[in-house]
C-alpha positions, 0 to 999 in steps of 0.5 A: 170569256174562255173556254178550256176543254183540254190544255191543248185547246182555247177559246176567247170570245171577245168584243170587237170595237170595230164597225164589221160588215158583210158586203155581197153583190154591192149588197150589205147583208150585215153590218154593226159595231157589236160584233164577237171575235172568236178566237179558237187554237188551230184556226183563224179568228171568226166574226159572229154578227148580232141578228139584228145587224143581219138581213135576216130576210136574205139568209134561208135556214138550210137542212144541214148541221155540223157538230163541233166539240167545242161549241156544240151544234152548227146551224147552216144558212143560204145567202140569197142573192139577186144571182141566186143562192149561195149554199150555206153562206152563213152558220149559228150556234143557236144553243151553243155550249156552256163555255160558249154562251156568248154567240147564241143569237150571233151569225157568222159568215165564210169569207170565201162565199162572200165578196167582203168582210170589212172590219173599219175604225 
């Protein structure tokens, strides 16, 4: 799937065929086969994790959301660890943008406030 806004700009959302996770603290948080790559111009590729494969109970909703023109409304979440709480660890586009669809019901995790994001055959 595509999206096309301007000439200048694109994303592809497409099925990763890998087995991903989400490893903190020797913690797995998430962990599945049915991972999206999003690829957007201008910015590395991201993972979007299905809920199911997410412990959810790990993650707390936090106050804030973001805008972005392309994908719609950003939705934060904390990562609750056994050493505390990590500020918004996580993000979802619950009601994504039409040309977007793809990643409602998806998470996906930056990985710089994780230990890993491991993509294996």
């Amino acid at each position: 799937m595509a999206v096309e806004p301007d000439a200048t700009h694109r994303i592809d959302i497409v099925a990763n065929r890998h087995r991903v996770r989400v490893i903190h603290g020797g913690i797995t948080i998430a962990d599945t086969l049915a991972a999206l790559t999003l690829c957007e111009t201008g910015y590395p590729d991201v993972l979007y994790f299905p809920r199911a494969d997410v412990n959810m109970a790990r993650l707390e909703r936090a106050g804030r959301t973001s805008h972005c023109p392309h994908k719609g409304e950003a939705t934060y979440f904390h990562l609750r660890t056994e050493d505390g709480r990590i500020e918004e660890a996580a993000w979802s586009y619950e009601a994504p943008l039409e040309g977007v669809h793809g990643i409602k019901g998806y998470l996906a995790f930056y990985a710089t406030r994780v230990d890993r994001i491991d993509q294996t055959s």
